[in-house]
mmCIF file of the N, C-alpha and C atoms, coordinates in Angstrom:
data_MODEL
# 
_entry.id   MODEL 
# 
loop_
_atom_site.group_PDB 
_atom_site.id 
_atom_site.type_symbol 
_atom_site.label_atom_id 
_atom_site.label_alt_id 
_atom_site.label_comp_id 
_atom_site.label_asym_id 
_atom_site.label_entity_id 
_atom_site.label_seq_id 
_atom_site.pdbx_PDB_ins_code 
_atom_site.Cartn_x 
_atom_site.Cartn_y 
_atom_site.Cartn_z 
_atom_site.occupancy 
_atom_site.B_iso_or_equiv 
_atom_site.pdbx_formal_charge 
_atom_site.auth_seq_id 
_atom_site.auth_comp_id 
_atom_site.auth_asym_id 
_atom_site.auth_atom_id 
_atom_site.pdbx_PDB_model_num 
ATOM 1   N N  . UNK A 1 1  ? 80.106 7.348  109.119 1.00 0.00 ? 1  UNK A N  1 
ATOM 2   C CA . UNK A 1 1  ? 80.199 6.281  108.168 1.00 0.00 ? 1  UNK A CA 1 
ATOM 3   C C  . UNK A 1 1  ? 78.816 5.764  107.797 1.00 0.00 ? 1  UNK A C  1 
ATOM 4   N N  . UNK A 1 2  ? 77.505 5.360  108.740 1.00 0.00 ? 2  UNK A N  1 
ATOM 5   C CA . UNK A 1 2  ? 76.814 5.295  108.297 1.00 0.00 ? 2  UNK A CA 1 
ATOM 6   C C  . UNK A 1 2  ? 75.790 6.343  107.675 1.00 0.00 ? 2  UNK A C  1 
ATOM 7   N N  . UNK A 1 3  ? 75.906 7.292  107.994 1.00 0.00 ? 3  UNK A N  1 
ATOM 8   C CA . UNK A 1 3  ? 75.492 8.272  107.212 1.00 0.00 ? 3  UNK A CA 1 
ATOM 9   C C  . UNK A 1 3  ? 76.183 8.412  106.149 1.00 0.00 ? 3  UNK A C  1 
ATOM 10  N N  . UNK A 1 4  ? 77.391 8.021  105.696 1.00 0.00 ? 4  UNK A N  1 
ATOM 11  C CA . UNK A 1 4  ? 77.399 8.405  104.004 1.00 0.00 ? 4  UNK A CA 1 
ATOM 12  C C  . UNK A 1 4  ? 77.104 7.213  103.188 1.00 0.00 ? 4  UNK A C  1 
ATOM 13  N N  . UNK A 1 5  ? 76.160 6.207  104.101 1.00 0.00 ? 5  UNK A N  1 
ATOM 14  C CA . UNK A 1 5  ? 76.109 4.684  102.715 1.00 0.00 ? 5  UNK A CA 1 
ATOM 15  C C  . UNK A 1 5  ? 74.338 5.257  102.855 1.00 0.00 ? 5  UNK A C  1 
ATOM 16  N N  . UNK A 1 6  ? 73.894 6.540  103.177 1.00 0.00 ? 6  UNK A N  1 
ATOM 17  C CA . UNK A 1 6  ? 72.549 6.987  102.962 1.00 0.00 ? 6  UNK A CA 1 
ATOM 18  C C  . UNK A 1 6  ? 72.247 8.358  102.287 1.00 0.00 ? 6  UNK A C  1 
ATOM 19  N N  . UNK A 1 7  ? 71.411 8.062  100.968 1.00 0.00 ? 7  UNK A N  1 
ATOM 20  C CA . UNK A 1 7  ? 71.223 9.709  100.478 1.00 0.00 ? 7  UNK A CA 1 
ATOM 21  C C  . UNK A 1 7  ? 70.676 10.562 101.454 1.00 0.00 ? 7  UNK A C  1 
ATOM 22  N N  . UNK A 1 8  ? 71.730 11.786 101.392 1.00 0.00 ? 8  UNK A N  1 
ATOM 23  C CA . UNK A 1 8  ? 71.411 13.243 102.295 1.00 0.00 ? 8  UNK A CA 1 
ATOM 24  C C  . UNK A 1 8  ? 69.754 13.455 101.471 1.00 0.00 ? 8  UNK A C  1 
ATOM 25  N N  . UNK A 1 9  ? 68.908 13.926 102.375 1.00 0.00 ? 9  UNK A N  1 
ATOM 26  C CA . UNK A 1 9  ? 67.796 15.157 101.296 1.00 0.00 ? 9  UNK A CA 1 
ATOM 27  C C  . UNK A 1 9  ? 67.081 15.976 102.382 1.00 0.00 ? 9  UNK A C  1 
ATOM 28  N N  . UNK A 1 10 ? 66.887 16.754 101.773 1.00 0.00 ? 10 UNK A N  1 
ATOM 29  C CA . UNK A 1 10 ? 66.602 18.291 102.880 1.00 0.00 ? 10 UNK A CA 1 
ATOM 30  C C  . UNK A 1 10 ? 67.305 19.284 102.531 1.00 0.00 ? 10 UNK A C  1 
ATOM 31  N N  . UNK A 1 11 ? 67.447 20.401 102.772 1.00 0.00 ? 11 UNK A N  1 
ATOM 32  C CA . UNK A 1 11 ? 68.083 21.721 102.700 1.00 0.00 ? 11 UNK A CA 1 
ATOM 33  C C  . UNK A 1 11 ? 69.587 21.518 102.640 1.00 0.00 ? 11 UNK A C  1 
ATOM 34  N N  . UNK A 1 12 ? 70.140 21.689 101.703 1.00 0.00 ? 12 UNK A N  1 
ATOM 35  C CA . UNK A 1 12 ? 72.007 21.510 101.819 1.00 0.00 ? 12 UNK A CA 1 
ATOM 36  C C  . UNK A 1 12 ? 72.649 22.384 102.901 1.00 0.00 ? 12 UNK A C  1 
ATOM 37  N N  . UNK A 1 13 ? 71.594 23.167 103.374 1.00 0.00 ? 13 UNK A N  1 
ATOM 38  C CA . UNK A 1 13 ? 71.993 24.072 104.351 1.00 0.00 ? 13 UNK A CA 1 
ATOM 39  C C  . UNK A 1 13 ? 71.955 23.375 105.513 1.00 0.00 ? 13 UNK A C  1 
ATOM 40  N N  . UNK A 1 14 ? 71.103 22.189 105.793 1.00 0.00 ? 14 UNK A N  1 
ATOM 41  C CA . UNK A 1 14 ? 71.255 21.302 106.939 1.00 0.00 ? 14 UNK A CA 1 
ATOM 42  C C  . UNK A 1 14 ? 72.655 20.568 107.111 1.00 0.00 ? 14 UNK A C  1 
ATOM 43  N N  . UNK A 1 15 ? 73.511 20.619 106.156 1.00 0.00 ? 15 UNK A N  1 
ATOM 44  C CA . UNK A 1 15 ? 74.816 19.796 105.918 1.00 0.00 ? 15 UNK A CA 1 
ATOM 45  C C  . UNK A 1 15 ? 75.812 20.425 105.370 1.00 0.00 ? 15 UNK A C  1 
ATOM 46  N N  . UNK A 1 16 ? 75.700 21.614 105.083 1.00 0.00 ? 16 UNK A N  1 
ATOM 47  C CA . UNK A 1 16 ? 76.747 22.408 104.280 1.00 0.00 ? 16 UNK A CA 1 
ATOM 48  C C  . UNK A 1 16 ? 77.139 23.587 105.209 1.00 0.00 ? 16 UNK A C  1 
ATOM 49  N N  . UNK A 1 17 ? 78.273 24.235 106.164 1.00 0.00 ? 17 UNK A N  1 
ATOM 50  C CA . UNK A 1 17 ? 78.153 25.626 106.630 1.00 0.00 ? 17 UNK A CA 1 
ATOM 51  C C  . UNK A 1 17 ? 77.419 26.879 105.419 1.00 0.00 ? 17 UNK A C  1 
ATOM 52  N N  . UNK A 1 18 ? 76.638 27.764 106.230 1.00 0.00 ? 18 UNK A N  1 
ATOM 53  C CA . UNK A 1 18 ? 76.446 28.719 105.252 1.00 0.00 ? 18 UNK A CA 1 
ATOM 54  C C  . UNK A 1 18 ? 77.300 29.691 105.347 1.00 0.00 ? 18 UNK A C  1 
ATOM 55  N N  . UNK A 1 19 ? 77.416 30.045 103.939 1.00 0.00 ? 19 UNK A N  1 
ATOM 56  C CA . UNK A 1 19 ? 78.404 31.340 103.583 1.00 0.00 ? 19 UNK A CA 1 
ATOM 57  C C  . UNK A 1 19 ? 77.327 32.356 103.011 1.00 0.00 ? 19 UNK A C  1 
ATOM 58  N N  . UNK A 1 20 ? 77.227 33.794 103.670 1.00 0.00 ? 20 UNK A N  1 
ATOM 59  C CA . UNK A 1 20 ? 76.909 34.602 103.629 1.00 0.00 ? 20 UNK A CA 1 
ATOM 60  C C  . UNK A 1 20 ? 77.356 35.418 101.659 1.00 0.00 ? 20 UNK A C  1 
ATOM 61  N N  . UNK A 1 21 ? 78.722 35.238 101.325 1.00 0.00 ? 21 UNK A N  1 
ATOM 62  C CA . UNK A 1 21 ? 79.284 36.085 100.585 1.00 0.00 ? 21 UNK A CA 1 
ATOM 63  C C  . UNK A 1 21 ? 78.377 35.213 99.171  1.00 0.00 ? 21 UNK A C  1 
ATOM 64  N N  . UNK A 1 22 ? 78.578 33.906 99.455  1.00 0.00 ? 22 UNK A N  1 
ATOM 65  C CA . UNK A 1 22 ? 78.294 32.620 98.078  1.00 0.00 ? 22 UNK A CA 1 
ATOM 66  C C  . UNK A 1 22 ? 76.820 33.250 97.898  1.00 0.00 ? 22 UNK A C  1 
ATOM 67  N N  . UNK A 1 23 ? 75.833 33.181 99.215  1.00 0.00 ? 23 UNK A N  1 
ATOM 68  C CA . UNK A 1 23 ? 74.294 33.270 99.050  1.00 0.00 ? 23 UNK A CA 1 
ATOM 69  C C  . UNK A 1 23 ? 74.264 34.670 98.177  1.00 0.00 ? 23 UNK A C  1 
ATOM 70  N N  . UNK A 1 24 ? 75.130 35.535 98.651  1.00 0.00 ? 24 UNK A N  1 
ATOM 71  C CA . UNK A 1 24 ? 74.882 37.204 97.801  1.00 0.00 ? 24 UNK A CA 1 
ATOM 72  C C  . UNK A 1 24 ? 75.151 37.026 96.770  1.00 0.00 ? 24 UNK A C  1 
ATOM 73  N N  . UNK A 1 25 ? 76.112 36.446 96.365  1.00 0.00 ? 25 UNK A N  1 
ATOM 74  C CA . UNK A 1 25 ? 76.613 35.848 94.463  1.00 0.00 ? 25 UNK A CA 1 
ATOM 75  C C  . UNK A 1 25 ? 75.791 35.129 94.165  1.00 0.00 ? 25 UNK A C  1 
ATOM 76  N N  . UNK A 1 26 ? 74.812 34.732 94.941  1.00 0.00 ? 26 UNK A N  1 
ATOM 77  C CA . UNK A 1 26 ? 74.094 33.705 93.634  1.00 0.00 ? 26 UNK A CA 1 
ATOM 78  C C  . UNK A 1 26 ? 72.506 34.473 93.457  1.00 0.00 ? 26 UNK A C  1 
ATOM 79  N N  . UNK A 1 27 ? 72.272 35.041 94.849  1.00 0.00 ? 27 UNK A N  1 
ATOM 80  C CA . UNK A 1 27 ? 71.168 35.771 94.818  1.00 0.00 ? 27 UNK A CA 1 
ATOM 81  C C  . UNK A 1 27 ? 71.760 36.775 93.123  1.00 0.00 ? 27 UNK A C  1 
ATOM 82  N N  . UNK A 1 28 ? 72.654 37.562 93.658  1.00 0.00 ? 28 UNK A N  1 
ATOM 83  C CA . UNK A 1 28 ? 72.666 38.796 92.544  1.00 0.00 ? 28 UNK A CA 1 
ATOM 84  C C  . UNK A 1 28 ? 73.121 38.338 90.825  1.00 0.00 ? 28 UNK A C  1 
ATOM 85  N N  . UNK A 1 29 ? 73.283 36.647 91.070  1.00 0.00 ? 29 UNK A N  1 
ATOM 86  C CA . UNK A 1 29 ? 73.255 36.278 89.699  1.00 0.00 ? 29 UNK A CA 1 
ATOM 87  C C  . UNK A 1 29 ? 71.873 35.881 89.376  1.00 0.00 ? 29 UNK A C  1 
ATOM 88  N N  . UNK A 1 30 ? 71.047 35.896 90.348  1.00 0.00 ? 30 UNK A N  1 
ATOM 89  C CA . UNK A 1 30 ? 69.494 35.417 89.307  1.00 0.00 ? 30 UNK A CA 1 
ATOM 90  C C  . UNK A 1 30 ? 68.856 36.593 89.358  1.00 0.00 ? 30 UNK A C  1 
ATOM 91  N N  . UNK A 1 31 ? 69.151 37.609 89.779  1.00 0.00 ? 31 UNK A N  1 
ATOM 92  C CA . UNK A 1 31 ? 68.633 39.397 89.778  1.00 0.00 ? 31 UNK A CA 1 
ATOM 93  C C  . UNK A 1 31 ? 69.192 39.760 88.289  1.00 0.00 ? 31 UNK A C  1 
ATOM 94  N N  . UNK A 1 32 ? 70.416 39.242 88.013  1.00 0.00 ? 32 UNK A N  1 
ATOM 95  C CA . UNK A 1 32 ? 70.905 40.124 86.598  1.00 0.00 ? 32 UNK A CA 1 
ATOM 96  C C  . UNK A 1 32 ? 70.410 39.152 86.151  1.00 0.00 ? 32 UNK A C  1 
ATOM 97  N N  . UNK A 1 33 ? 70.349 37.393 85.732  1.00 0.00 ? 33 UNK A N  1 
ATOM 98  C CA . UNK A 1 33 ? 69.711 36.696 84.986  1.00 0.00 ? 33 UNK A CA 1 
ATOM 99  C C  . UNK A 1 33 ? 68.069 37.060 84.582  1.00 0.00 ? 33 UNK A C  1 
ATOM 100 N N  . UNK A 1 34 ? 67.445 37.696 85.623  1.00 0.00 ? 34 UNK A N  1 
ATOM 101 C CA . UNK A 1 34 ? 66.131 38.169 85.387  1.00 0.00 ? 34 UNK A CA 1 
ATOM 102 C C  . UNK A 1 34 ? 66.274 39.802 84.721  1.00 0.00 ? 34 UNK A C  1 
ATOM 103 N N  . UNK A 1 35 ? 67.099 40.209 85.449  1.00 0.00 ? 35 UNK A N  1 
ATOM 104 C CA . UNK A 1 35 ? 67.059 41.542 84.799  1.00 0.00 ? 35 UNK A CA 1 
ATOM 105 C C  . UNK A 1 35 ? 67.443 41.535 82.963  1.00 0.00 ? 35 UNK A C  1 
ATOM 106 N N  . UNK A 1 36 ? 68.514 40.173 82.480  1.00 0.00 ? 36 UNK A N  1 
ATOM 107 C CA . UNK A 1 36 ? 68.600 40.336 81.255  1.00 0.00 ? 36 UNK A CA 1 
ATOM 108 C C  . UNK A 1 36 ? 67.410 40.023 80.307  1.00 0.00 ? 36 UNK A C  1 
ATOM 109 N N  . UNK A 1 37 ? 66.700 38.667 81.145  1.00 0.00 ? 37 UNK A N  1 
ATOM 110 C CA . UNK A 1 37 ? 65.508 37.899 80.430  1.00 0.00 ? 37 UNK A CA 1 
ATOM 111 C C  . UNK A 1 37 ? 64.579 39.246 80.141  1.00 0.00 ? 37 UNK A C  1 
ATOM 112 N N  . UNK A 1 38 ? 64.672 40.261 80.651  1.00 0.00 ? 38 UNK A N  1 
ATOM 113 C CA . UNK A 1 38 ? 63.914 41.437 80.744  1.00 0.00 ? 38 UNK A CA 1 
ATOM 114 C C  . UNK A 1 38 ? 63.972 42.446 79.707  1.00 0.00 ? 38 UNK A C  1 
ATOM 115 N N  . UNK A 1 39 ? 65.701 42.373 79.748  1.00 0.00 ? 39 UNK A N  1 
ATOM 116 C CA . UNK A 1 39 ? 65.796 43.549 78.665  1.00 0.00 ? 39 UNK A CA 1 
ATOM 117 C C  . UNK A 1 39 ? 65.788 42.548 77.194  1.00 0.00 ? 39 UNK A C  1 
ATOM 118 N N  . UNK A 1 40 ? 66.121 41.582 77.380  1.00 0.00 ? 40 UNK A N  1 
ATOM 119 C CA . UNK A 1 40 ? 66.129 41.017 76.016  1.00 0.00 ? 40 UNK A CA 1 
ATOM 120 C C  . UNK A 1 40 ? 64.452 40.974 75.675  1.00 0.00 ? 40 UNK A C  1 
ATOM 121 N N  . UNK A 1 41 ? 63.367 41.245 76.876  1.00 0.00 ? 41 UNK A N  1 
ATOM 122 C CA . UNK A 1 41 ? 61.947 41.324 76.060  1.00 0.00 ? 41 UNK A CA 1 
ATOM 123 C C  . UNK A 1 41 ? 61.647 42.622 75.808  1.00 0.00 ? 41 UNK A C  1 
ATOM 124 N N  . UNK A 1 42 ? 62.389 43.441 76.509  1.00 0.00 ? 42 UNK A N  1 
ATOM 125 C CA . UNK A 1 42 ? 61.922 44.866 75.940  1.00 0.00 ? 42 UNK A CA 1 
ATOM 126 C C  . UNK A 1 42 ? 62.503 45.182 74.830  1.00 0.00 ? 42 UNK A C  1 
ATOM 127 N N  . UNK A 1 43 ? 63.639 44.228 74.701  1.00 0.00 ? 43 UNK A N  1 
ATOM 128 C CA . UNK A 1 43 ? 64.457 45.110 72.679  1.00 0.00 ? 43 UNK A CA 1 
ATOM 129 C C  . UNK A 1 43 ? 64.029 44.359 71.810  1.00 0.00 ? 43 UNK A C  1 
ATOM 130 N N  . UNK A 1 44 ? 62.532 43.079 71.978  1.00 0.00 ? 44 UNK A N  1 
ATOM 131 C CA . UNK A 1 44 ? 62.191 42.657 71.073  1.00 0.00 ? 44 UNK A CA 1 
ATOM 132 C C  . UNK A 1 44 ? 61.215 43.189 71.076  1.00 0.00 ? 44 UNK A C  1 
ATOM 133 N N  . UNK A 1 45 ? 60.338 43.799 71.901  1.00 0.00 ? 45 UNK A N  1 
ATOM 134 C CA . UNK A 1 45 ? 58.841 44.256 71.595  1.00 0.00 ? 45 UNK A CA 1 
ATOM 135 C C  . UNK A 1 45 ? 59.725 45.947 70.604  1.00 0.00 ? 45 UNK A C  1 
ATOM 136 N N  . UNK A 1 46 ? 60.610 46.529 71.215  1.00 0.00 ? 46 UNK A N  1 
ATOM 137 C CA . UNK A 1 46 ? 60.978 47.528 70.410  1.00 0.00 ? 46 UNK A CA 1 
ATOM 138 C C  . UNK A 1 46 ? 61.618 47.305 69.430  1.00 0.00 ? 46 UNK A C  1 
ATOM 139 N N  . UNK A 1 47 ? 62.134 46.173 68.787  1.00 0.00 ? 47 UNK A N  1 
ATOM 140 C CA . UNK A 1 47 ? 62.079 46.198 67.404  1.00 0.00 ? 47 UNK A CA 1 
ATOM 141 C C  . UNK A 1 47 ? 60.810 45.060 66.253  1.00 0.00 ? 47 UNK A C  1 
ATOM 142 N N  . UNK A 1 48 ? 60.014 44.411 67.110  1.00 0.00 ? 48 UNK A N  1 
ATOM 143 C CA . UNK A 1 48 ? 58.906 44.715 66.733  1.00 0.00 ? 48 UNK A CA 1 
ATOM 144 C C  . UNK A 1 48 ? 58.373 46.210 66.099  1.00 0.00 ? 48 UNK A C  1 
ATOM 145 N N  . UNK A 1 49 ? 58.340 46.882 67.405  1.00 0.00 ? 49 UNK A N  1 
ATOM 146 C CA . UNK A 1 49 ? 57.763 48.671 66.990  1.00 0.00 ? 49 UNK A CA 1 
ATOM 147 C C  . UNK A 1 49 ? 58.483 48.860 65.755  1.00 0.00 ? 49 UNK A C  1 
ATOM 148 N N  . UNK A 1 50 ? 59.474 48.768 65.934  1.00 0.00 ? 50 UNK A N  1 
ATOM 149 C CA . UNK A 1 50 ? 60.396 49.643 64.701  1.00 0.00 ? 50 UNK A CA 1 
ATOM 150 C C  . UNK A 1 50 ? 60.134 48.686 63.127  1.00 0.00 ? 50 UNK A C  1 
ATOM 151 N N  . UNK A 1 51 ? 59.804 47.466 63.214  1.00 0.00 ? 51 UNK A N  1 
ATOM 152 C CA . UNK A 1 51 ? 59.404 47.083 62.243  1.00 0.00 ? 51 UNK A CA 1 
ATOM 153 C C  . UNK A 1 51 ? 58.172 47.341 61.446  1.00 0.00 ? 51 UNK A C  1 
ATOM 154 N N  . UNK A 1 52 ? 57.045 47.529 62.703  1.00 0.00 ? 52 UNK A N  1 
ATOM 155 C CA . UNK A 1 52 ? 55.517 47.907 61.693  1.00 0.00 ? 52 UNK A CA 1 
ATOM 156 C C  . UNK A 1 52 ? 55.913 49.599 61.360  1.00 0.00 ? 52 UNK A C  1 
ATOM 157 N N  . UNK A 1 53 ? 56.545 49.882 62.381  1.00 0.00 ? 53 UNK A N  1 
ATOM 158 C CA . UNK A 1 53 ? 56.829 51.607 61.564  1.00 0.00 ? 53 UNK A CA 1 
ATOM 159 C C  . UNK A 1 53 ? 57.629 51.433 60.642  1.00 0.00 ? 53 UNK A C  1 
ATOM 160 N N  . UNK A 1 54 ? 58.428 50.964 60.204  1.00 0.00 ? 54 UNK A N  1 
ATOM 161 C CA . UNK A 1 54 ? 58.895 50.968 59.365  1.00 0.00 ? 54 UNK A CA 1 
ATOM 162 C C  . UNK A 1 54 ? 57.956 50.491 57.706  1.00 0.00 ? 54 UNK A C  1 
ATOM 163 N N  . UNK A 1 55 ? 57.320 49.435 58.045  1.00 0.00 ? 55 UNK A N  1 
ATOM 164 C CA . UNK A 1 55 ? 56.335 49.102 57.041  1.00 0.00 ? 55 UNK A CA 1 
ATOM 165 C C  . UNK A 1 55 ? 55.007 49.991 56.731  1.00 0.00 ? 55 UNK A C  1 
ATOM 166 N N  . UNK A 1 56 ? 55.016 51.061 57.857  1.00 0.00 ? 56 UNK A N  1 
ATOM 167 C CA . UNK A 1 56 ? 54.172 52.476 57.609  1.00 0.00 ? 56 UNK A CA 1 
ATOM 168 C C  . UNK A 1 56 ? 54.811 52.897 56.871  1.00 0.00 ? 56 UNK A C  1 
ATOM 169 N N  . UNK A 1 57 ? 55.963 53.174 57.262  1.00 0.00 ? 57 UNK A N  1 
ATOM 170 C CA . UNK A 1 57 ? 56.509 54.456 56.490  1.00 0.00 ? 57 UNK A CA 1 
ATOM 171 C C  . UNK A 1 57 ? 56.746 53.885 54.886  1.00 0.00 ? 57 UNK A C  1 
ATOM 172 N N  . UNK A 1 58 ? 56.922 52.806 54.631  1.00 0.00 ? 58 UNK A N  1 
ATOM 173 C CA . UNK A 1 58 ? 57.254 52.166 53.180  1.00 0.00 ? 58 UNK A CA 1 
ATOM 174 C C  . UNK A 1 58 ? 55.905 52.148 52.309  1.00 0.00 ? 58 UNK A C  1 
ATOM 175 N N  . UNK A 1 59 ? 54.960 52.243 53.571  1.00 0.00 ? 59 UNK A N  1 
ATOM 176 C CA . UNK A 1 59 ? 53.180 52.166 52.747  1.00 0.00 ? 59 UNK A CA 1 
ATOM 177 C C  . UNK A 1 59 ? 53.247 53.552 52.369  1.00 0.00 ? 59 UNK A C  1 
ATOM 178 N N  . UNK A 1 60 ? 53.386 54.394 52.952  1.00 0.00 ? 60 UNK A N  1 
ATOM 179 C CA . UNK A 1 60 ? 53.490 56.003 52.704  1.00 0.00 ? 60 UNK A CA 1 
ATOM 180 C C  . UNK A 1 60 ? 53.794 56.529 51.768  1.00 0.00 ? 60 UNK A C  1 
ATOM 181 N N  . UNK A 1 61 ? 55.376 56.102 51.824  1.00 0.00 ? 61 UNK A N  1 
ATOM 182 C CA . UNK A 1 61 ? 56.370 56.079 50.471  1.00 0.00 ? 61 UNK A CA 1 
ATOM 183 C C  . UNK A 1 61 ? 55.118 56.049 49.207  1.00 0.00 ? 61 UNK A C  1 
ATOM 184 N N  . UNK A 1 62 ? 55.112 54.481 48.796  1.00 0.00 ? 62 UNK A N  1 
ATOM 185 C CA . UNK A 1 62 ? 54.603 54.347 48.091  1.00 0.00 ? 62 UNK A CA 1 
ATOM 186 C C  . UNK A 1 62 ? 53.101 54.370 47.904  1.00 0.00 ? 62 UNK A C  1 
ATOM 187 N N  . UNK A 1 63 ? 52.255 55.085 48.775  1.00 0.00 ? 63 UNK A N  1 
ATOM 188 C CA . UNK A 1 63 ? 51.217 55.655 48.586  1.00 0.00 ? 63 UNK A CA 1 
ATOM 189 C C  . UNK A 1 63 ? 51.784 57.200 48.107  1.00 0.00 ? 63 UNK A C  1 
ATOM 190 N N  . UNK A 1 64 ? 52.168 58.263 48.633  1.00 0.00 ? 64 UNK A N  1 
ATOM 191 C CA . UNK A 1 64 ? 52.863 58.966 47.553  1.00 0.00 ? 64 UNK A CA 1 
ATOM 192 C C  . UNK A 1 64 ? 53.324 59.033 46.132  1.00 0.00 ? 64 UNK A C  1 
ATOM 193 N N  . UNK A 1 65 ? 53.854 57.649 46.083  1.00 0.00 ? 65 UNK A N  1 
ATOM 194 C CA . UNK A 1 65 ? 54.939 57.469 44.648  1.00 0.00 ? 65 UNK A CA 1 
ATOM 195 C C  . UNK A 1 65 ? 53.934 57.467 43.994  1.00 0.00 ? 65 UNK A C  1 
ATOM 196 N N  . UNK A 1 66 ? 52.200 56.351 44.040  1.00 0.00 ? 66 UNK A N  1 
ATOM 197 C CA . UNK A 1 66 ? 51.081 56.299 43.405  1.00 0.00 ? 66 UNK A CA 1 
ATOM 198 C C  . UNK A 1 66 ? 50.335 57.155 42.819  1.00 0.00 ? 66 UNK A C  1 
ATOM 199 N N  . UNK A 1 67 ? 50.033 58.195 43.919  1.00 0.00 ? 67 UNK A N  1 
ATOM 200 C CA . UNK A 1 67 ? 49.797 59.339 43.989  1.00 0.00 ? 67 UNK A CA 1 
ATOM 201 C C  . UNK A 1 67 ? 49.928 60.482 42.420  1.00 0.00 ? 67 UNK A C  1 
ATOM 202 N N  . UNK A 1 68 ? 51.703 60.575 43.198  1.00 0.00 ? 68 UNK A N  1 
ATOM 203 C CA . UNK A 1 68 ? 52.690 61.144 41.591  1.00 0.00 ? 68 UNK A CA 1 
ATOM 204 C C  . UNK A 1 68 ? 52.231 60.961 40.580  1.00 0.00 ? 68 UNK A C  1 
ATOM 205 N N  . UNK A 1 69 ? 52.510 59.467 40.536  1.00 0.00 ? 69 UNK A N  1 
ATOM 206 C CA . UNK A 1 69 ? 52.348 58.683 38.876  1.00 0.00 ? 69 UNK A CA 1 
ATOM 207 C C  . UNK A 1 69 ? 50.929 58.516 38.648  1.00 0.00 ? 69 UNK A C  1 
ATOM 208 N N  . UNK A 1 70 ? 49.493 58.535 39.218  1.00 0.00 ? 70 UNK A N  1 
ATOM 209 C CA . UNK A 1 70 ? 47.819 58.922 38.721  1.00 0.00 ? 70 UNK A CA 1 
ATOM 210 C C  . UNK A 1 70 ? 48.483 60.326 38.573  1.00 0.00 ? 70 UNK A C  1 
ATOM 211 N N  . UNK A 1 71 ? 48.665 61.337 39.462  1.00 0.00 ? 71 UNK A N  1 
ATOM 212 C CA . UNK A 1 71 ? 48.268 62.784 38.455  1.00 0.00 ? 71 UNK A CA 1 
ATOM 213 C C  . UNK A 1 71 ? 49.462 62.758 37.418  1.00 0.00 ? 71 UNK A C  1 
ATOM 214 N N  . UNK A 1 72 ? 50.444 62.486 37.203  1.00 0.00 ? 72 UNK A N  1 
ATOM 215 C CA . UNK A 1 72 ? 51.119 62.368 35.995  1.00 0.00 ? 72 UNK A CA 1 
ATOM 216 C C  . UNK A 1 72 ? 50.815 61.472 35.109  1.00 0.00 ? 72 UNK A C  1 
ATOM 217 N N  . UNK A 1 73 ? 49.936 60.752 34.736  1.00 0.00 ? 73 UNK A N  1 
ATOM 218 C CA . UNK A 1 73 ? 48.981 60.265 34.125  1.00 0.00 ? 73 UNK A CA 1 
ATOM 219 C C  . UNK A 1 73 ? 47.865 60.692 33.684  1.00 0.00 ? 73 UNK A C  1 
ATOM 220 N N  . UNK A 1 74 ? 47.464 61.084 34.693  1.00 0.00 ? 74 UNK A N  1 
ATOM 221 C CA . UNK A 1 74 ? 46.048 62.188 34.440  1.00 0.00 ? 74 UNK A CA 1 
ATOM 222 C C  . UNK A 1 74 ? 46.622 63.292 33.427  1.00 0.00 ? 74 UNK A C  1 
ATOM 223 N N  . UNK A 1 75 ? 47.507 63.997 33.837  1.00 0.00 ? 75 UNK A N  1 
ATOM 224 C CA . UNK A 1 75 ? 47.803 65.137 32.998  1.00 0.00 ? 75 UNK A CA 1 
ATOM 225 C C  . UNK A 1 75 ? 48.287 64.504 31.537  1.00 0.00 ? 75 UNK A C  1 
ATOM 226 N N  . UNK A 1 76 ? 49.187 63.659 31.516  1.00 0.00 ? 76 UNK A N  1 
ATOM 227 C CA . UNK A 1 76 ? 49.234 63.394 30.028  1.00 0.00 ? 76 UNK A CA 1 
ATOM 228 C C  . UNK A 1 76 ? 47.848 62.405 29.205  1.00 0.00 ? 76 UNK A C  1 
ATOM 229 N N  . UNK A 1 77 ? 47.450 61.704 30.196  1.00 0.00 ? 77 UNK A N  1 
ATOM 230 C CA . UNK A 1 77 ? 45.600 61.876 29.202  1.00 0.00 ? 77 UNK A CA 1 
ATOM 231 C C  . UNK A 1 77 ? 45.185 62.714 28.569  1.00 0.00 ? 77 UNK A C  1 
ATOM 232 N N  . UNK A 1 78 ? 44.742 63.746 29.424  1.00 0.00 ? 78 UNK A N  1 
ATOM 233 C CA . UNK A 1 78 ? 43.929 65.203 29.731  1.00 0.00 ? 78 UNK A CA 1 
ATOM 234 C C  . UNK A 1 78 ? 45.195 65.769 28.314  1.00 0.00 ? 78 UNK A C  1 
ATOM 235 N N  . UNK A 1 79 ? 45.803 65.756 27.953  1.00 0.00 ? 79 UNK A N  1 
ATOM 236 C CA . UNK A 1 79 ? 46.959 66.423 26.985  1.00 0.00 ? 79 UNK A CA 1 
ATOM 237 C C  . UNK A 1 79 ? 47.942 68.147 27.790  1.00 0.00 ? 79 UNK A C  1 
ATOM 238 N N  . UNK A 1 80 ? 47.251 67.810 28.983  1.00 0.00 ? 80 UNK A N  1 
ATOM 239 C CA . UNK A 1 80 ? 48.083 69.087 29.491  1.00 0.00 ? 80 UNK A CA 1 
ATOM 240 C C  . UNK A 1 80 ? 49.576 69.267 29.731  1.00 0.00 ? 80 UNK A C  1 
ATOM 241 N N  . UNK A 1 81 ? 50.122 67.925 29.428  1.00 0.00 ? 81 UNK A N  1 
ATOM 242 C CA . UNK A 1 81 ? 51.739 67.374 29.760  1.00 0.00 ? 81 UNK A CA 1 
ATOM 243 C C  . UNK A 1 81 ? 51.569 67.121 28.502  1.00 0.00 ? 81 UNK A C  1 
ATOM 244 N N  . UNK A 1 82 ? 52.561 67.319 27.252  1.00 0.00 ? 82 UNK A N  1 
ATOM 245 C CA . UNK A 1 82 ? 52.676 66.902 26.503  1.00 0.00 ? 82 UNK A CA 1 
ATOM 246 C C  . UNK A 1 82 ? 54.121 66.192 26.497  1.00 0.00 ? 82 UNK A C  1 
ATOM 247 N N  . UNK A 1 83 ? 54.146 65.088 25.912  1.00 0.00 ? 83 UNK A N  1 
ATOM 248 C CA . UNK A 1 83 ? 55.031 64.119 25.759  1.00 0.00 ? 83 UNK A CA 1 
ATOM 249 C C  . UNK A 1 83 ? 55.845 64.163 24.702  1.00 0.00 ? 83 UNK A C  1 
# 
């Protein structure tokens, strides 16, 4: 009785029986909580990646398309394409 008109503080393990099965469930919930915080940083750095490649490949594109359209230009200057 007089111990409960006083706050407990210290280890809940000083006042609580320990359960072996609870400690493994909570351990292996902050192992997958870390393991997700994990993968959720690796599928953002990889779609990062996939975004600047992707903005390569669109520079490409249209460094090509440029390309096209100067020598198809050039040639109808030059009068070798006639129009």
């Amino acid at each position: 009785m007089i111990g409960d008109r006083f706050k407990r503080s210290g280890s809940r393990y000083l006042y609580e029986p320990f359960d072996p099965a609870q400690a493994r469930i909570e351990t292996l919930e902050r192992v997958l909580e870390e393991r997700w915080a994990s993968l959720e940083n690796t599928l953002r750095h990889i779609d990062q990646t996939v975004e600047r490649l992707e903005r390569r490949l669109w520079l490409a594109v249209f460094g090509v398309a440029a390309a096209l359209a100067s020598q198809l230009a050039a040639a109808v200057i030059m009068g070798e394409l006639p129009i």
